[in-house]
C-alpha positions in Angstrom: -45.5 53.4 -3.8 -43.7 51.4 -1.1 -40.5 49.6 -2.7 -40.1 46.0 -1.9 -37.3 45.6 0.9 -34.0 43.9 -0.9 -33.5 40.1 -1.0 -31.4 38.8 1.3 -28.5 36.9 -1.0 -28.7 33.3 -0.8 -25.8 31.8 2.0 -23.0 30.7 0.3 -22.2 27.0 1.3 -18.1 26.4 1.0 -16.7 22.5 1.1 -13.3 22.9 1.6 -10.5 19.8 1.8 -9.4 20.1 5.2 -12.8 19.3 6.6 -12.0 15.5 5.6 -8.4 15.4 6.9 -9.6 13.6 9.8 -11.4 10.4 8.7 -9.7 10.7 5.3 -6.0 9.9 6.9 -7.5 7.5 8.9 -9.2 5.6 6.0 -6.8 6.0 3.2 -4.2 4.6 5.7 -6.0 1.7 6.7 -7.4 0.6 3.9 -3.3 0.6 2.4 -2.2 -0.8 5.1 -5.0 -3.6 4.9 -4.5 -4.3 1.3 -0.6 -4.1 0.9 0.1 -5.9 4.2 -2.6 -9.1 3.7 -1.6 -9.2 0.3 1.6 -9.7 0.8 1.3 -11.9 3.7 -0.7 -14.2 0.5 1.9 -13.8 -1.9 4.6 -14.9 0.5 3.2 -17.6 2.6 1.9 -19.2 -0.9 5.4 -18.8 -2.2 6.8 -20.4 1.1 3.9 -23.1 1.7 1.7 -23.1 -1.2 -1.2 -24.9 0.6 -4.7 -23.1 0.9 -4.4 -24.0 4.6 -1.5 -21.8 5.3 -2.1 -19.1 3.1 -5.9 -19.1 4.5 -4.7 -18.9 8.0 -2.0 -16.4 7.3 -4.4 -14.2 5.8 -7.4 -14.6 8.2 -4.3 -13.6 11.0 -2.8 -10.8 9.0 -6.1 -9.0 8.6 -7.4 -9.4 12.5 -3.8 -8.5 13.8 -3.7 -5.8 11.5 -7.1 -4.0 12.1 -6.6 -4.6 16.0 -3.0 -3.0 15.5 -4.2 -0.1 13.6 -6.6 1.0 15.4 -4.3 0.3 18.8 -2.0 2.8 17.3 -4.2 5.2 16.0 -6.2 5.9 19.0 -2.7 5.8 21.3 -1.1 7.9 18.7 -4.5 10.4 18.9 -4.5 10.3 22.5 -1.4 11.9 22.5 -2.3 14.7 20.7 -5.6 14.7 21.9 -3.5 15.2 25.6 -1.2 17.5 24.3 -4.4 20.2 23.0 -5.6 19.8 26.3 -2.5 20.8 28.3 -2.2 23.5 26.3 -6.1 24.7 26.4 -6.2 24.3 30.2 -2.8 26.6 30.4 -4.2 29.1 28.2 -7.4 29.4 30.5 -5.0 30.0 33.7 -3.3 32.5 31.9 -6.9 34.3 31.0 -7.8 34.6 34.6 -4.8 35.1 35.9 -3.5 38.1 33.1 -6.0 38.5 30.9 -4.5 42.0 29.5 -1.8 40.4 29.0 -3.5 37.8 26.7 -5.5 40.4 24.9 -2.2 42.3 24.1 -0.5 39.3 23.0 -4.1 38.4 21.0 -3.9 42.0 19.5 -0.2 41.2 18.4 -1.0 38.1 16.7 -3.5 40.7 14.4 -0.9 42.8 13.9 1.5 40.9 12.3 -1.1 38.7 10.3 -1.6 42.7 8.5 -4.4 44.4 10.6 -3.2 48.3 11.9 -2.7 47.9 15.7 -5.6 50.1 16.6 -8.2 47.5 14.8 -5.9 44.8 15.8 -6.6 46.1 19.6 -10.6 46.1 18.9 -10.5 42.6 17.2 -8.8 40.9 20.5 -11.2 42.9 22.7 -14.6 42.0 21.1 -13.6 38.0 20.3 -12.1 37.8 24.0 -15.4 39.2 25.2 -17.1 36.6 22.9 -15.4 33.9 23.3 -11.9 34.3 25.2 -10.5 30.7 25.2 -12.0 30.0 21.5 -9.9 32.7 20.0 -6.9 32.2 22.0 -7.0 28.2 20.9 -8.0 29.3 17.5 -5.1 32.0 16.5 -2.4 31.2 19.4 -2.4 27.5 19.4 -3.4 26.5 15.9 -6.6 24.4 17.3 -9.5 24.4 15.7 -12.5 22.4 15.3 -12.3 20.3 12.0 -8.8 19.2 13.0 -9.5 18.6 16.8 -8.0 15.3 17.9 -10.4 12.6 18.0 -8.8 9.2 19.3 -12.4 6.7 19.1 -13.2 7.8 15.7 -9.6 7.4 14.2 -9.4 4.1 15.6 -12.8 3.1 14.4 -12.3 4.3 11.4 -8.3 2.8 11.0 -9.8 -0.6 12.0 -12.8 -0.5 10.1 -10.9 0.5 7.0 -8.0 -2.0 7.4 -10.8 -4.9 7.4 -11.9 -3.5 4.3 -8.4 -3.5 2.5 -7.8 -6.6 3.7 -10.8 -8.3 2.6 -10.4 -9.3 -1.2 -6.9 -10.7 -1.0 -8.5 -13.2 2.1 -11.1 -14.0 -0.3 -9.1 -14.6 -2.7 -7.3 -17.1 -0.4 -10.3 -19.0 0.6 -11.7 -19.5 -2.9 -8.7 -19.7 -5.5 -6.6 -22.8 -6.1 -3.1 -22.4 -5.3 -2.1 -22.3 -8.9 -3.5 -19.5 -9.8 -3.9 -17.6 -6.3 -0.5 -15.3 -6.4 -1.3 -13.9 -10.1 -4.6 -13.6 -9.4 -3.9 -11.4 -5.7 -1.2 -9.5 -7.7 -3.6 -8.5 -10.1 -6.0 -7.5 -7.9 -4.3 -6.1 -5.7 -2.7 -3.3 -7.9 -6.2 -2.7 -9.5 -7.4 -2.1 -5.9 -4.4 0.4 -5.1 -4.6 2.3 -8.3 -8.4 2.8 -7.9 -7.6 3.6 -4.1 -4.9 6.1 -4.8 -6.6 7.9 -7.3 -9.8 8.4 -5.5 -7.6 9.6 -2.5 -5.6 11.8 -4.2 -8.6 13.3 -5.6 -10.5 13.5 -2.2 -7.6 15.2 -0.8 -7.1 17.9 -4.0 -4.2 16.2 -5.2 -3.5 14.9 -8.6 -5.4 11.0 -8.7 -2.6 9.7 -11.5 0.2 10.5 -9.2 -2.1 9.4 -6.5 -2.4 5.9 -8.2 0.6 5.4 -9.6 2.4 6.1 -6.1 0.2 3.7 -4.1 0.7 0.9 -6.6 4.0 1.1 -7.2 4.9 0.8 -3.1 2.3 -2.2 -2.9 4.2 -4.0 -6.1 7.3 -3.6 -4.2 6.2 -4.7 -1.0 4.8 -8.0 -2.5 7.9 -8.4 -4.3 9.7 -8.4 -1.9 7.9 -10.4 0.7 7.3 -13.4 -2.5 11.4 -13.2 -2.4 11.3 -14.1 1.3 8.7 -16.4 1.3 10.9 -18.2 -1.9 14.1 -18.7 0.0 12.3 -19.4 3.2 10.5 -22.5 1.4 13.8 -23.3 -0.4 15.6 -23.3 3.4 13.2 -25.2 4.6 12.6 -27.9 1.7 
């Protein structure tokens, strides 16, 4: 009687955090920097000026500067390092065909230290550099690899795109409240936001969502503080 051949095992499907570092700094910063900074802007222009006028204008501003900032910055800031892993990629492929035993000893040290015996050590660098030369030396040398790669158009998409977003609610808020009740109402809504953002961050990332919260919200009561103080003396220089 023939026996059935074994089952292959089902693949096993891993979802680790750093696969989200990329958009997920992007976003989380944004989206902060949208809601603290627009806000704010609310709180102390209505403090200052309390017409809806002003603080309309100043918050329409604040969140088209801001998103046009962020994502300036980001994809400059990106660039740079997307430059920088370039450099160092195109060096490492003139050192490959210019001393490539060289590279596969230095390749086979890297092993070596990380615990392999120097004989496998030697047979790992010699089978990935005859697989793929450049991809291990990026990989193990230089610290590059694929889910953190540098990627300048989709940070800044992504920093704009999430700025807008934090900066939305206080704007509404700015169009459609009287002024009477506008800076309670933005402060409230505001820390709700930033608590609910933290957390969810925090948990994305692996990291505890109440210290998550409770750090984003307490940062974003200061900063409106602190901007409603301006905006106070400013209208009481000015009155």
């Amino acid at each position: 009687m023939r026996r059935a051949p074994p089952e292959r095992p089902a693949r096993h499907r891993e979802r680790h955090k750093g696969e989200r570092i990329g958009w997920l700094r992007a976003a989380v910063l944004g989206a902060n920097d949208g809601l603290i900074s627009t806000s704010s802007l609310v709180v102390g222009v209505a403090a200052a000026e309390p017409s809806r006028a002003a603080v309309l204008l100043a918050a329409v501003a604040g969140l088209v500067a801001g998103a046009l900032s962020m994502a300036a910055g980001e994809y400059v800031s990106v660039s740079s390092q997307k430059d920088t892993e370039q450099a160092d990629l195109e060096r490492e492929k003139s050192e490959l065909a210019s001393s490539p035993e060289a590279e596969r000893a230095e390749l086979a040290g890297i092993y070596a230290a990380r615990g392999l015996k120097p004989d496998l050590a030697a047979r790992v660098a010699e089978q990935l550099m005859e697989h793929d030369a450049l991809g291990a030396h990026a990989r193990d040398e230089l610290g590059i690899h694929e889910l953190t790669r540098a990627r300048p158009i989709q940070a800044a998409v992504a920093s704009a795109a999430s700025f807008a977003v934090g900066a939305t609610p206080p704007a509404l808020f700015a169009a459609l409240l009287p002024a009477g009740v506008l800076t309670p109402s933005v402060v409230a809504i505001t820390l709700v936001l930033l608590l609910a953002l933290g957390g969810a961050a925090a948990r994305l990332g692996g990291a505890s969502p109440l210290r998550g919260a409770v750090r984003v919200a307490f940062w974003g009561a200061v900063a409106m503080a602190c901007t409603a103080g301006v905006g106070r003396l400013f209208g009481a220089v000015t009155s």
